[in-house]
The first five atom37 places (N, CA, C, CB, O) and aatype in JSON, in Angstrom:
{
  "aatype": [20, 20, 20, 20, 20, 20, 20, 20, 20, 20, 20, 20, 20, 20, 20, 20, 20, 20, 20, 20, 20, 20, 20, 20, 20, 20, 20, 20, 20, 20, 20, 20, 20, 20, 20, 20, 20, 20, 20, 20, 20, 20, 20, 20, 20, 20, 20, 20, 20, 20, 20, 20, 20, 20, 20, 20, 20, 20, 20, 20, 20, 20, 20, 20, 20, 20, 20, 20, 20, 20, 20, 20, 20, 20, 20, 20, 20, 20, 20, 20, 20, 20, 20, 20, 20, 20, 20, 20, 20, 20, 20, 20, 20, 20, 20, 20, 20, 20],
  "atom_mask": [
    [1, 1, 1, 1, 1],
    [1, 1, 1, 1, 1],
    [1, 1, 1, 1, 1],
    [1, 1, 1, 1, 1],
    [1, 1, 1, 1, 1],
    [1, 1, 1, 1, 1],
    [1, 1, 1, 1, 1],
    [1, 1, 1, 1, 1],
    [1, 1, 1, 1, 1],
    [1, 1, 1, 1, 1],
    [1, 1, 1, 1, 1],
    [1, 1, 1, 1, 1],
    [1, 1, 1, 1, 1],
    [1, 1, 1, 1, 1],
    [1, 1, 1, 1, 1],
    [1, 1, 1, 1, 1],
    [1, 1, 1, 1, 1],
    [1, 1, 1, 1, 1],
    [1, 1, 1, 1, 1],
    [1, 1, 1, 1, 1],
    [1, 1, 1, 1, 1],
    [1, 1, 1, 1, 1],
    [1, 1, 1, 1, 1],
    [1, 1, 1, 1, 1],
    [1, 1, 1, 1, 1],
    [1, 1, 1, 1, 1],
    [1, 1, 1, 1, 1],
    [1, 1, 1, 1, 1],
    [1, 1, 1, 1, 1],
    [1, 1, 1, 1, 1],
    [1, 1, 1, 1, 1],
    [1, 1, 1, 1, 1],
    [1, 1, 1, 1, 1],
    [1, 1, 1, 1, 1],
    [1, 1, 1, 1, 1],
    [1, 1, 1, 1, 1],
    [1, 1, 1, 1, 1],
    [1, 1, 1, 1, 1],
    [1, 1, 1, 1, 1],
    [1, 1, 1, 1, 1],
    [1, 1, 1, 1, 1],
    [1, 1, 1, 1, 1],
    [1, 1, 1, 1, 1],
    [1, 1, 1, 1, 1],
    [1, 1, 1, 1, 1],
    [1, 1, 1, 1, 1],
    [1, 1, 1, 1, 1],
    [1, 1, 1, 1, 1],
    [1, 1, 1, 1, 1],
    [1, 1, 1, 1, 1],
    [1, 1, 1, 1, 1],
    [1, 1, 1, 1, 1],
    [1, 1, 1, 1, 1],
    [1, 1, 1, 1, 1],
    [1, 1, 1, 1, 1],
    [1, 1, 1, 1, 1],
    [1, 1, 1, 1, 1],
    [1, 1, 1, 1, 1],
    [1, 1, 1, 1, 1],
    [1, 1, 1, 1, 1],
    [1, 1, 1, 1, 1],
    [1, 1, 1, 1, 1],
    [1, 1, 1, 1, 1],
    [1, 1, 1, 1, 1],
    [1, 1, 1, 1, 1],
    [1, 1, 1, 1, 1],
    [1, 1, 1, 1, 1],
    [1, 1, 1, 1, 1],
    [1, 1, 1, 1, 1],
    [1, 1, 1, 1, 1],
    [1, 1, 1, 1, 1],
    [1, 1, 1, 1, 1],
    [1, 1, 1, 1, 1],
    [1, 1, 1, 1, 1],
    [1, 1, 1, 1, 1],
    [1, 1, 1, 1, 1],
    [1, 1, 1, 1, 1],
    [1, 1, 1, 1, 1],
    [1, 1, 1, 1, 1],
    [1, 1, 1, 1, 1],
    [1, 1, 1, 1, 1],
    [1, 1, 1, 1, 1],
    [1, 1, 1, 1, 1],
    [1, 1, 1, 1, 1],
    [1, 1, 1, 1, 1],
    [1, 1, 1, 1, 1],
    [1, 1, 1, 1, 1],
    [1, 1, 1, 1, 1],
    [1, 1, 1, 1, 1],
    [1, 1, 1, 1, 1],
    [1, 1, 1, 1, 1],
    [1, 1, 1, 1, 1],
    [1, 1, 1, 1, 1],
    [1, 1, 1, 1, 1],
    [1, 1, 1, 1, 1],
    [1, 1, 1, 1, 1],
    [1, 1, 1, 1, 1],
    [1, 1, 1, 1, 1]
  ],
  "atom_positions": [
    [[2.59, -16.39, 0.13], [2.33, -15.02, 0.54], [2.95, -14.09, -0.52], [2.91, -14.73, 1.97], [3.99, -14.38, -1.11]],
    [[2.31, -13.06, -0.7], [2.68, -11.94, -1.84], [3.35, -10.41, -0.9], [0.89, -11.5, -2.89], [3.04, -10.21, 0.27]],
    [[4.0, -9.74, -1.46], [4.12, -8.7, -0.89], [3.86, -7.68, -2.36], [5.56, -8.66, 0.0], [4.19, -8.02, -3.49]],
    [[3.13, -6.28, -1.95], [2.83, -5.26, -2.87], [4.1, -4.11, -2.5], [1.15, -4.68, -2.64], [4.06, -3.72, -1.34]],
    [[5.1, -3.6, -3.27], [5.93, -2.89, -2.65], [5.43, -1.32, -3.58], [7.62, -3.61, -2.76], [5.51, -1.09, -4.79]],
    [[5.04, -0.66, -2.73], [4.97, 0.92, -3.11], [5.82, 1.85, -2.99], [4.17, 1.49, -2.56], [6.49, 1.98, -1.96]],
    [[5.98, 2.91, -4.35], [7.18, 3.76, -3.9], [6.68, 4.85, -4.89], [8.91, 3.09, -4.11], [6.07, 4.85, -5.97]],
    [[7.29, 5.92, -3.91], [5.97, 7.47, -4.69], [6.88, 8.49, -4.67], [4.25, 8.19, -3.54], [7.85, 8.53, -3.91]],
    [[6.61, 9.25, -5.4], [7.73, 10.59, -5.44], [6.86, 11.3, -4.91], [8.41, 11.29, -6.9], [5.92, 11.52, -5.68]],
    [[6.72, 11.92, -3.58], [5.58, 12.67, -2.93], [5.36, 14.07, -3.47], [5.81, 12.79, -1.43], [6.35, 14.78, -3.25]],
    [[4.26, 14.75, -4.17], [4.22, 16.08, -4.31], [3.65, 16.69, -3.12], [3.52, 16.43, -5.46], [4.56, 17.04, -2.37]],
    [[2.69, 16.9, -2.73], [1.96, 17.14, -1.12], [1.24, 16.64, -0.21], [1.33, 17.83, -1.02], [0.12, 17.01, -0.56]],
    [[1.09, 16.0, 0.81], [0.13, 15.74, 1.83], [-0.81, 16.89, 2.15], [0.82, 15.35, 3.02], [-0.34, 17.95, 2.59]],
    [[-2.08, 16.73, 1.96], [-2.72, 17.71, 2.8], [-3.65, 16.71, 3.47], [-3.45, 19.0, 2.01], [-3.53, 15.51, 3.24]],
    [[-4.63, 17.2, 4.33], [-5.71, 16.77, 5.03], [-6.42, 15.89, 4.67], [-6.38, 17.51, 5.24], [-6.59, 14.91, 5.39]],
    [[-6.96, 16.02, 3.6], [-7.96, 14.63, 2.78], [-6.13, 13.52, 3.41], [-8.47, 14.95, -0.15], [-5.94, 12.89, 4.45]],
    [[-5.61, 13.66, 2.76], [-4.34, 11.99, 2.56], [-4.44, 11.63, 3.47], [-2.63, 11.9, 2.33], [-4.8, 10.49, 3.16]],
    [[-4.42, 11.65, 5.04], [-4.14, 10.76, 6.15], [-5.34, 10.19, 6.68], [-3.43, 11.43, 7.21], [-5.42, 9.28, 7.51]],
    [[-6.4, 10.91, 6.02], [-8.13, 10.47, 6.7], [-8.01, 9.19, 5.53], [-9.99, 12.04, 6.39], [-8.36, 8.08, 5.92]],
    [[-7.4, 9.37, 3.82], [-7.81, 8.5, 2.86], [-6.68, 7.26, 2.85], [-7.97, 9.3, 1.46], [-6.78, 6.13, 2.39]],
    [[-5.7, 7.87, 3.46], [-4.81, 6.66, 3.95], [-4.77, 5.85, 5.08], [-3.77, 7.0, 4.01], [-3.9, 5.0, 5.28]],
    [[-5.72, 6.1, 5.85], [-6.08, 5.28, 7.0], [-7.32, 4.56, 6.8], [-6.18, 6.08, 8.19], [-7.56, 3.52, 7.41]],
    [[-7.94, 4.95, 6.16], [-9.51, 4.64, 5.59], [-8.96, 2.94, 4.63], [-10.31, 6.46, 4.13], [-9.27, 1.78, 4.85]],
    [[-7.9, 3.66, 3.38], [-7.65, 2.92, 2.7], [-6.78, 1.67, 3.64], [-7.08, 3.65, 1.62], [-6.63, 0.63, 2.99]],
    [[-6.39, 1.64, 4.58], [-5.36, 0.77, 5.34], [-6.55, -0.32, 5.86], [-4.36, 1.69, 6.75], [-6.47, -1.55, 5.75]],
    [[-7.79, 0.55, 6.52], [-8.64, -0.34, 7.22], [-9.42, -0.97, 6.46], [-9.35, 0.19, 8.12], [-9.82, -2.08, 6.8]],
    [[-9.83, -0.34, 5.11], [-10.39, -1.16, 4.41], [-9.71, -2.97, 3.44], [-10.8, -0.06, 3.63], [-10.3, -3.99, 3.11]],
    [[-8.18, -2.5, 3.31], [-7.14, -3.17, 2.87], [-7.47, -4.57, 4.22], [-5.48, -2.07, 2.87], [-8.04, -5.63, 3.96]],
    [[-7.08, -4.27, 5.25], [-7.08, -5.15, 5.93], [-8.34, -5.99, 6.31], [-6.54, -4.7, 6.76], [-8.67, -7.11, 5.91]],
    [[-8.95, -5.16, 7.18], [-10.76, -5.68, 7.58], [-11.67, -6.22, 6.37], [-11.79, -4.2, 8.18], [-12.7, -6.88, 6.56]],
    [[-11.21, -5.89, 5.19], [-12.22, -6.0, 4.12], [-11.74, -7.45, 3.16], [-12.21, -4.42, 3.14], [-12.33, -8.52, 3.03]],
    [[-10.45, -6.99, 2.59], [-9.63, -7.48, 1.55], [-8.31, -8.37, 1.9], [-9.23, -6.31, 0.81], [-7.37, -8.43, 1.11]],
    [[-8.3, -8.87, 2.82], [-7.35, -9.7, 3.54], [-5.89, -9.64, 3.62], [-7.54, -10.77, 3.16], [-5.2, -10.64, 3.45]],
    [[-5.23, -8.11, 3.97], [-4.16, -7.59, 4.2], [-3.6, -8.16, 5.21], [-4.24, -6.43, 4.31], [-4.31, -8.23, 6.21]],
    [[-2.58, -8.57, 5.27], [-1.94, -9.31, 6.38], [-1.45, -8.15, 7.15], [-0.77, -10.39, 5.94], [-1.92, -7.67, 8.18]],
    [[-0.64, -7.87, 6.62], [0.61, -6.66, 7.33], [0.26, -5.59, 6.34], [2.65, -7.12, 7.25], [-0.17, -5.74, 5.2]],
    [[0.64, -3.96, 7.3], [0.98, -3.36, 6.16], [2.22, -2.12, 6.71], [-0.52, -2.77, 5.4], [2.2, -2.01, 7.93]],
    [[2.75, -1.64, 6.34], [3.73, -0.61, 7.27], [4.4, 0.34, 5.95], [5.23, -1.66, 8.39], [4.92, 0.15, 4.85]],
    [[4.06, 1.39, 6.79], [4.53, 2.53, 5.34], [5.55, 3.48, 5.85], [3.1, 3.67, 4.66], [5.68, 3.4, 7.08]],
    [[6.44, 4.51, 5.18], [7.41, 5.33, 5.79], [7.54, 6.41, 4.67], [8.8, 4.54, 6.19], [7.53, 6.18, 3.46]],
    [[7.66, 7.45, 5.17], [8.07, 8.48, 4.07], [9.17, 9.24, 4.87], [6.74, 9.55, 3.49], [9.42, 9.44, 6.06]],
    [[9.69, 9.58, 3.7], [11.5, 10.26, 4.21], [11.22, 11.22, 3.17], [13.38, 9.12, 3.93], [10.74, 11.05, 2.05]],
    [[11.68, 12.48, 3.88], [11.74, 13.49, 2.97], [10.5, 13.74, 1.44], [13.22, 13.22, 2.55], [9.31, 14.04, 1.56]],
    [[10.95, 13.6, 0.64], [10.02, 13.52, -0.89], [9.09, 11.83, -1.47], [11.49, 13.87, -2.33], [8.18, 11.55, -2.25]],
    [[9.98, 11.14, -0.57], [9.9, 9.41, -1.38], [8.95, 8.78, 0.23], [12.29, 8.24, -1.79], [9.04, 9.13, 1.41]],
    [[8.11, 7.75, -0.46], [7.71, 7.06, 0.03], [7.46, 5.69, 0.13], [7.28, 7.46, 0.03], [7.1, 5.48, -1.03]],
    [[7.41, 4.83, 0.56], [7.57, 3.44, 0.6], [6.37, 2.95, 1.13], [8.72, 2.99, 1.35], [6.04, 3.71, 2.04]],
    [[5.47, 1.94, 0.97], [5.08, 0.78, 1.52], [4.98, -0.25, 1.59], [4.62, 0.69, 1.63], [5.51, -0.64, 0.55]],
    [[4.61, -1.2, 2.18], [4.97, -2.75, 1.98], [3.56, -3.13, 2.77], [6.69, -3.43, 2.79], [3.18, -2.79, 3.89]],
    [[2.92, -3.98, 1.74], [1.98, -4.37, 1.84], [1.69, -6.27, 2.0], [1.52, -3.62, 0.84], [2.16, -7.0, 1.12]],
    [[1.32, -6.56, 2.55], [1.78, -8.46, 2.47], [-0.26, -8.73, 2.53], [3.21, -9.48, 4.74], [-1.2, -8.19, 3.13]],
    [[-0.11, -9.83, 1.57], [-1.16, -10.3, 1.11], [-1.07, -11.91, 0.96], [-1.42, -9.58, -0.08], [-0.05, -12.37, 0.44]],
    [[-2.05, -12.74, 1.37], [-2.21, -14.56, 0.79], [-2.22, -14.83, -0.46], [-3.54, -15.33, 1.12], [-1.53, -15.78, -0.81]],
    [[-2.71, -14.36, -1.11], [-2.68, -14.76, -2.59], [-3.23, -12.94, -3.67], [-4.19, -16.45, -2.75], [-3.81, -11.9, -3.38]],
    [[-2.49, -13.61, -5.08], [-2.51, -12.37, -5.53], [-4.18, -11.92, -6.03], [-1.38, -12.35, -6.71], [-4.39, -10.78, -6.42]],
    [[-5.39, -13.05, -5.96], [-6.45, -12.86, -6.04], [-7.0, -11.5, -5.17], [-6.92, -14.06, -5.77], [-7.56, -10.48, -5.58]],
    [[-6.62, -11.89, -3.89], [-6.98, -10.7, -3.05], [-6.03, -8.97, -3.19], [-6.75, -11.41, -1.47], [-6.38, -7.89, -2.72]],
    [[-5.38, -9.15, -3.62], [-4.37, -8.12, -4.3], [-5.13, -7.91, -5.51], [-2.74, -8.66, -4.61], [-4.77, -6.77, -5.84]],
    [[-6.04, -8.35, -6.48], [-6.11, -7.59, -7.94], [-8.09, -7.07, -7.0], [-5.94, -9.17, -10.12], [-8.38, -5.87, -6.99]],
    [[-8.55, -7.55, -6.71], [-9.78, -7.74, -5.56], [-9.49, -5.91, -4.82], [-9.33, -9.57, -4.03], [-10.15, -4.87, -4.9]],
    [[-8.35, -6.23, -4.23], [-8.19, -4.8, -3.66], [-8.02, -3.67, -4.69], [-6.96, -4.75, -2.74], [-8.74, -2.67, -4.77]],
    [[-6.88, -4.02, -5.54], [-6.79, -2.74, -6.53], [-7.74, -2.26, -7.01], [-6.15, -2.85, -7.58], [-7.98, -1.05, -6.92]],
    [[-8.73, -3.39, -7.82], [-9.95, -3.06, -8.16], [-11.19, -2.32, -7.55], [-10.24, -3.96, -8.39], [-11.9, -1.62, -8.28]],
    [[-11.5, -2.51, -5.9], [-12.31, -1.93, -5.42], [-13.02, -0.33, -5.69], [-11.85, -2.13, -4.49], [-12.21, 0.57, -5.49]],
    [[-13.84, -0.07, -5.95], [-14.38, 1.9, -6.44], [-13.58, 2.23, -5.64], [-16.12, 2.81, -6.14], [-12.5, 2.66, -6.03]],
    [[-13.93, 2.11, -4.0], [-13.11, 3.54, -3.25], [-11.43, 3.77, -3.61], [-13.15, 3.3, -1.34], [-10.76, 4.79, -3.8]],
    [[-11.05, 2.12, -3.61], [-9.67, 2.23, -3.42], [-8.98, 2.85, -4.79], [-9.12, 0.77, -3.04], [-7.82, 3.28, -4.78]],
    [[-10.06, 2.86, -6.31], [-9.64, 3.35, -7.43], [-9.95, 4.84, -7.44], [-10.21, 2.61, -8.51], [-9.59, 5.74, -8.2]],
    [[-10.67, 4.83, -6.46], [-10.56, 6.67, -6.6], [-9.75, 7.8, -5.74], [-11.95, 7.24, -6.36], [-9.64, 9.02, -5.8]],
    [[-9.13, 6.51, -4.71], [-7.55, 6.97, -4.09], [-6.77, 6.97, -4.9], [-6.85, 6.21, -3.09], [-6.13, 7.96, -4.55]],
    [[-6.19, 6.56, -5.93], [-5.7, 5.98, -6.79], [-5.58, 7.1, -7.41], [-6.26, 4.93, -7.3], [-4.48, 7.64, -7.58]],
    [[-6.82, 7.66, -7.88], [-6.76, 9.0, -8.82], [-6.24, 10.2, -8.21], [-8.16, 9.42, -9.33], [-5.42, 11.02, -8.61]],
    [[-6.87, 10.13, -7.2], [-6.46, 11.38, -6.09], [-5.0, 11.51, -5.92], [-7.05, 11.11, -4.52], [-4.25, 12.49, -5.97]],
    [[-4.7, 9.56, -5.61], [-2.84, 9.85, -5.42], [-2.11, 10.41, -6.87], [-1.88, 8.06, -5.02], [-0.97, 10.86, -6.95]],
    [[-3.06, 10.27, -7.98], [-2.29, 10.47, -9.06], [-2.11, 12.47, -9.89], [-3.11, 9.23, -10.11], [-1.33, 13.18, -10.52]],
    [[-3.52, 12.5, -9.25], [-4.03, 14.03, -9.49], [-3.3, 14.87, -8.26], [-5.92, 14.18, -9.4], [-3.03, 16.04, -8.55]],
    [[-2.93, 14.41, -6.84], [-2.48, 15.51, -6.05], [-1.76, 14.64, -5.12], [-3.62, 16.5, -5.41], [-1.03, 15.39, -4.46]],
    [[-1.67, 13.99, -4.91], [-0.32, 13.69, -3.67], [1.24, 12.89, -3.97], [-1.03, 12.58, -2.45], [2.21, 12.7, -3.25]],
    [[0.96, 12.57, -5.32], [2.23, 12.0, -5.98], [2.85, 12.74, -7.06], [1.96, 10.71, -6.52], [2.11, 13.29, -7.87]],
    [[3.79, 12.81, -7.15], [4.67, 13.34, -9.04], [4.82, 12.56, -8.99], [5.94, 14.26, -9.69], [4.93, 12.76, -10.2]],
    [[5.11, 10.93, -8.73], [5.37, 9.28, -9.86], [5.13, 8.55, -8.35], [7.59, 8.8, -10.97], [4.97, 9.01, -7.22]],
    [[5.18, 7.11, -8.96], [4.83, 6.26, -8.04], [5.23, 4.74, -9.04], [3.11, 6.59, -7.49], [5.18, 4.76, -10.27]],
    [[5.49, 3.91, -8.52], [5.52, 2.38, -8.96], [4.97, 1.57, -7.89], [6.99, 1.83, -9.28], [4.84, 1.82, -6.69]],
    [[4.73, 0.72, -8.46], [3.86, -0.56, -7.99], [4.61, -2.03, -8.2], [2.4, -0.59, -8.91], [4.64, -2.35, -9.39]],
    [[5.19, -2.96, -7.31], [6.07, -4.14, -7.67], [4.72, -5.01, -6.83], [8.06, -4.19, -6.97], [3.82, -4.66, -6.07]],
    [[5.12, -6.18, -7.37], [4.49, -7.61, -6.78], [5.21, -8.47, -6.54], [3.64, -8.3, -7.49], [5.69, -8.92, -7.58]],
    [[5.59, -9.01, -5.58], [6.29, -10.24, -5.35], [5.51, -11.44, -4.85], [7.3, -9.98, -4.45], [4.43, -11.33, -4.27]],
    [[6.12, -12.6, -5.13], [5.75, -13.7, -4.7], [6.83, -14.17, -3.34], [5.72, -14.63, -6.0], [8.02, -14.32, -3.6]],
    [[6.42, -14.35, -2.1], [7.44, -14.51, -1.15], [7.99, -16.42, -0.88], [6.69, -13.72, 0.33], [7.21, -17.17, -0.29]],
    [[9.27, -16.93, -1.35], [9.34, -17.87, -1.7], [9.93, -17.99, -0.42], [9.79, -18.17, -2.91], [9.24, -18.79, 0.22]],
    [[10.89, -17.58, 0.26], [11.46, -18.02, 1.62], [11.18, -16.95, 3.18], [13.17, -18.1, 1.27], [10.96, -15.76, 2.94]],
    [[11.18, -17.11, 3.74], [11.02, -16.2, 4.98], [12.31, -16.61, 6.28], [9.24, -16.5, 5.62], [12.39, -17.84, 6.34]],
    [[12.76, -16.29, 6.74], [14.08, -16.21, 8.09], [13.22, -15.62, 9.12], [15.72, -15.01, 7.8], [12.42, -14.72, 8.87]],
    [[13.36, -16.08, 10.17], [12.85, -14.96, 11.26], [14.22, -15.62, 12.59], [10.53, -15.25, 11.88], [14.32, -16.84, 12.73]],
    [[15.09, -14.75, 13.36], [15.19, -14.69, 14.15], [14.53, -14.38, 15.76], [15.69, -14.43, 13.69], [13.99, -13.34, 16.12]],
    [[14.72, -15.44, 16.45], [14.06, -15.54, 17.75], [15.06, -14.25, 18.63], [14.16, -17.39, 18.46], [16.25, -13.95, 18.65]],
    [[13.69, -13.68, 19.36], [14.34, -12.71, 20.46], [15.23, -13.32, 21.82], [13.07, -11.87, 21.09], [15.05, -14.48, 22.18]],
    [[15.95, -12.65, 22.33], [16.78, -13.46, 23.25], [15.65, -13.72, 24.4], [18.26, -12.63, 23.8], [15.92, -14.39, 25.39]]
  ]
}
């Protein structure tokens, strides 16, 4: 399993972002085989964590038209910087609930 870790220096949210970030979530998953995905923004910075099967379906997603022209959009108006990490997930822990 891979995880995609996102992190954005937010310049503004307006109206288009939450229709193109939900759009982009359902397409990630239903389409492109997103396992998990869970995002958070605090103040200016934003985070997501994205978990994927293999990194095929991760270069598959990046690549897609729509998802490259979020991409632009995040780069032209809803971000001042952003990075992109890839991991490969070698161990996992899970504690059982009581």
């Amino acid at each position: 399993m891979f995880v995609v870790i996102f992190r954005a220096k937010v310049r503004r949210f307006d109206e288009d972002y939450s229709r193109v970030a939900e759009r982009m979530r359902d397409l990630a998953t239903l389409r492109f085989g997103c396992l998990e995905f869970h995002a958070v923004t605090e103040g200016e910075h934003e985070v997501a964590l994205s978990y994927w099967p293999d990194e095929e379906s991760i270069r598959a997603w990046r690549n897609h038209p729509e998802h490259v022209l979020a991409q632009q959009a995040g780069r032209d108006r809803w971000y001042e910087s952003y990075s992109v990490q890839v991991a490969e997930i070698t161990r996992e822990y899970r504690v059982p609930r009581r």
